[in-house]
C-alpha positions as CSV (number, residue, x, y, z in Angstrom):
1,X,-16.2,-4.9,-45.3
2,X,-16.6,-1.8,-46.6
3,X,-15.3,0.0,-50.5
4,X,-13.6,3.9,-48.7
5,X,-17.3,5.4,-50.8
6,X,-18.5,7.9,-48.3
7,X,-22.2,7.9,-48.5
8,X,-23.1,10.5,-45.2
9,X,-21.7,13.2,-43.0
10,X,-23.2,12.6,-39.8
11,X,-22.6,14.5,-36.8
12,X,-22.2,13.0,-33.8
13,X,-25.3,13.9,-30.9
14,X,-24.0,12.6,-28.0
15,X,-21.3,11.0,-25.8
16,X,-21.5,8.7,-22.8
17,X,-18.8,7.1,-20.5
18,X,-19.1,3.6,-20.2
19,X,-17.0,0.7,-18.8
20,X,-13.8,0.7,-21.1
21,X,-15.7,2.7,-23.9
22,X,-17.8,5.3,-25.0
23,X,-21.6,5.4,-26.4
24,X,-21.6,7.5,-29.6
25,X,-24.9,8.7,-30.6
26,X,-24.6,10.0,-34.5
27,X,-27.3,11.7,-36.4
28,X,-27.5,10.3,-40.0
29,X,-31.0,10.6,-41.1
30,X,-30.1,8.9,-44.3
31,X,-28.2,5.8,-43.5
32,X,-30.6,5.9,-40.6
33,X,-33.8,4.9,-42.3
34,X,-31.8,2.1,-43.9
35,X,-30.0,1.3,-40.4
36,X,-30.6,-1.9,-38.1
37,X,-29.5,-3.1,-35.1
38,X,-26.5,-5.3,-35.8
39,X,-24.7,-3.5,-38.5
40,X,-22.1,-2.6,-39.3
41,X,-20.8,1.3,-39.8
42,X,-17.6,2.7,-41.0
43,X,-17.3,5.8,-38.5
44,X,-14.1,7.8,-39.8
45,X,-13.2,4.4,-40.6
46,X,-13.5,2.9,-37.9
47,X,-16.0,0.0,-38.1
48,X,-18.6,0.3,-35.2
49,X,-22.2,-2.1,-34.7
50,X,-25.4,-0.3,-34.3
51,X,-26.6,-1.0,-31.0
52,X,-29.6,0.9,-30.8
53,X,-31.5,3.3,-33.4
54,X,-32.1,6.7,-32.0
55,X,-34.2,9.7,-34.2
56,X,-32.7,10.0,-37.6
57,X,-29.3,8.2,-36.1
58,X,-28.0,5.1,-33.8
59,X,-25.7,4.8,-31.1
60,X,-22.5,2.5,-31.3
61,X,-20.2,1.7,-28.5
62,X,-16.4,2.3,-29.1
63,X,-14.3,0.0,-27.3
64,X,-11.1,1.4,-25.3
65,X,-9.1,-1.0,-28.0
66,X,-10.9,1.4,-30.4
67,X,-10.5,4.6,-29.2
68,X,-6.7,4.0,-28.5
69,X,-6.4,3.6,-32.5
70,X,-8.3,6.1,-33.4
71,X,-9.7,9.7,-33.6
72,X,-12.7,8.8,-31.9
73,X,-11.9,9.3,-28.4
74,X,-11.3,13.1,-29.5
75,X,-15.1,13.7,-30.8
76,X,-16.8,16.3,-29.1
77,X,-21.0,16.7,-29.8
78,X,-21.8,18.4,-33.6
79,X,-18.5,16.8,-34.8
80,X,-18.6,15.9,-38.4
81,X,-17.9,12.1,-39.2
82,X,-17.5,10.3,-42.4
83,X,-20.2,7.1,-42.3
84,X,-20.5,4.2,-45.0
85,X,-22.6,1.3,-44.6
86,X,-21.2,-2.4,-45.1
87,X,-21.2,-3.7,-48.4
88,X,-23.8,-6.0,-49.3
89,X,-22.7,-9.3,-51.2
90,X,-22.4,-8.4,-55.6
91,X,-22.5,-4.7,-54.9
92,X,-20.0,-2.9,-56.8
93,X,-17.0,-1.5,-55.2
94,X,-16.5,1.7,-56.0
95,X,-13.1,2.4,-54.4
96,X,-11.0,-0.6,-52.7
97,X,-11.7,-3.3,-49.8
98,X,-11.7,-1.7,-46.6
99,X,-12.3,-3.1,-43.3
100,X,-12.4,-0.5,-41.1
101,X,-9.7,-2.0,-38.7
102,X,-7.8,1.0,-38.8
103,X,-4.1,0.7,-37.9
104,X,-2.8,3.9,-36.6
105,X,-3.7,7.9,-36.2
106,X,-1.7,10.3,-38.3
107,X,-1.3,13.6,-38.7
108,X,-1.9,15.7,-41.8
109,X,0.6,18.6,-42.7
110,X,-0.5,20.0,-45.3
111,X,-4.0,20.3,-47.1
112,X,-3.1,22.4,-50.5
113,X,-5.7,23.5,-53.2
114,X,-5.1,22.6,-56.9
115,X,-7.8,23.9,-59.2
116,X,-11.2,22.5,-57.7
117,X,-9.3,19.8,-56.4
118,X,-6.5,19.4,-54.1
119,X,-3.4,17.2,-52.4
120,X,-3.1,15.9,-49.1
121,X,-0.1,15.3,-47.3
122,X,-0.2,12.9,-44.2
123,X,3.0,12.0,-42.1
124,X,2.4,7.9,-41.5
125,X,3.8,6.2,-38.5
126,X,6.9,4.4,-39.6
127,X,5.3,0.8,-39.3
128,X,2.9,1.6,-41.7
129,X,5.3,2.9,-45.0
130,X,6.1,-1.1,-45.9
131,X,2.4,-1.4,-46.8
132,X,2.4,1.7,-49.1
133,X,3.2,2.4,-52.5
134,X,2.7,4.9,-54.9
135,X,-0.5,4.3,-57.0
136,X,-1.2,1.6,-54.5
137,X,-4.7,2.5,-52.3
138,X,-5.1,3.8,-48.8
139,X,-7.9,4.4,-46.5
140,X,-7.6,8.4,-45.0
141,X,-10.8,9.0,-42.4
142,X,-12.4,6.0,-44.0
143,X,-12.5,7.3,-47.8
144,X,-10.4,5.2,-50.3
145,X,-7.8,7.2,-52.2
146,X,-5.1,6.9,-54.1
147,X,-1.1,7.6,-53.5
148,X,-0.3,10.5,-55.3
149,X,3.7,9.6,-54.1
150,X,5.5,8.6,-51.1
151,X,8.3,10.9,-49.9
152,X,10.6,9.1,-46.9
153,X,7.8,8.7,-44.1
154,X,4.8,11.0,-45.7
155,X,2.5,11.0,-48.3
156,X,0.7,12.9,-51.0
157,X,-3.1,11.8,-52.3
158,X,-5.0,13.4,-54.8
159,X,-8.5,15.0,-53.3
160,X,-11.2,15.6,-56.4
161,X,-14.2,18.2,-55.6
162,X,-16.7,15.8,-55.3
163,X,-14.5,14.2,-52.1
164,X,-14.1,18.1,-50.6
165,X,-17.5,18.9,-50.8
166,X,-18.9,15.2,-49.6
167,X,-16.4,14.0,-46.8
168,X,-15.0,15.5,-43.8
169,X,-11.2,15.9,-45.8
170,X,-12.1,19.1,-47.2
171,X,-11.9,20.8,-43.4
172,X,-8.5,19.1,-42.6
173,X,-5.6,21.3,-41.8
174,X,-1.6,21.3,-41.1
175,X,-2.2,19.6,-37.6
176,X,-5.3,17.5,-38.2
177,X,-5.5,13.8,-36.8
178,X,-6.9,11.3,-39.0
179,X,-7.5,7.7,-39.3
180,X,-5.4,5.2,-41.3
181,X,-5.9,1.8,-42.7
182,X,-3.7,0.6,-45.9
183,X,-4.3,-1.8,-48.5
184,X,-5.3,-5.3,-47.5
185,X,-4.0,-6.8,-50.3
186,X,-0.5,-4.6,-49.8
187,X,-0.6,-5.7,-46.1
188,X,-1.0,-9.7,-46.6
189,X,1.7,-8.9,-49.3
190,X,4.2,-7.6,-46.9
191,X,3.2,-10.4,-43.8
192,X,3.9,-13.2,-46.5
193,X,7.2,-11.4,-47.5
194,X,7.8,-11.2,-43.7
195,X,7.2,-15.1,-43.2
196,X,9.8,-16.0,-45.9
197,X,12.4,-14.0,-44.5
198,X,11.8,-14.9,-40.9
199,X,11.2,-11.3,-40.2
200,X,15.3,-10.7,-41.0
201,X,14.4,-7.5,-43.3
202,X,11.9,-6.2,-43.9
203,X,10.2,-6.0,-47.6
204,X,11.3,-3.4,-50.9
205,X,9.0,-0.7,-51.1
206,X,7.8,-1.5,-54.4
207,X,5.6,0.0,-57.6
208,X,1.8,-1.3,-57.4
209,X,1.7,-0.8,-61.4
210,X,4.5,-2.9,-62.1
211,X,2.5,-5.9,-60.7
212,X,-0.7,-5.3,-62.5
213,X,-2.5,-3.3,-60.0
């Protein structure tokens, strides 16, 4: 489980073909020295186990399940990627429960400054929109954010300086691929309205702040 609380841009070092997956090698000096084999990394979100620790880095294997889902299959070597460690049990969580299962690829279309700051627009696949709501949370390349608003079948999240400057969102572009994974909580929502209904319909779009959130 992980909190969407970037804590590393690594770069990846190398890439092997192996059966039904790849080897990633990523260069993280700092989450490196704190690394073991067995872990657990969020990788653009995408949650991969350190199978072996290499010079300031580790490699992970990506399955094909994986790289179907995700952007991974399109890293080349020196590509940036956005790393968090699992949380530890009574650590705070800075941003929301994540668990780097992520659901879909979609595509950004627009990255606009504001100020320092600036708002990101992401087209989601259709599947996807049930689980989101405005001022719910959502998981964008592995770093928790917040809707901004939801417009028919894309969405607008605020990006503050400190996210630019310390995650790979800042370099994103009308075109760019990135991972998805909504809310947890949003998504057993939905599958419990789902069960009650027998599938018929599907769930109201509704307002995370009118229940508490």
């Amino acid at each position: 489980m992980f909190a969407g609380m970037i804590q590393e841009i690594g770069a990846v070092g190398s890439i092997g073909k192996r059966a039904e997956g790849l080897r990633i090698e990523i260069r993280c000096p700092r989450i490196a020295s704190e690394a073991a084999i067995g872990d657990s990394i969020s990788v653009e979100g995408a949650c991969l186990t350190v199978e072996e620790l290499v010079h300031e880095g580790f490699a992970a294997f990506a399955s094909g399940e994986t790289l179907s889902k995700t952007t991974l299959k399109g890293l080349k070597r020196g590509s940036p990627v956005n790393l968090e460690q699992a949380l530890r049990l009574g650590e705070k969580i800075g941003g929301h429960l994540v668990q780097g299962h992520v659901e879909a690829v979609a595509e950004v279309t627009a990255l606009k400054m504001t100020g320092e700051g600036a708002t990101l627009a992401v087209r989601l696949p259709g599947e996807l929109m049930e689980a989101v709501a405005p001022k719910g949370s959502i998981a964008i390349s592995g770093v928790s954010l917040t809707v901004a608003s939801v417009k028919g079948g894309e969405i607008e999240v605020a990006v503050i300086p400190h996210t630019l400057k310390n995650t790979t969102l800042g370099a994103l572009g009308q075109g760019s691929l990135v991972n998805v994974e909504t809310d947890l909580v949003a998504r057993q929502i939905v599958a419990y309205l789902k069960s009650q209904t027998g599938n018929k319909q599907k769930p109201q779009a509704y307002d995370s702040t009118e229940m508490g959130f």
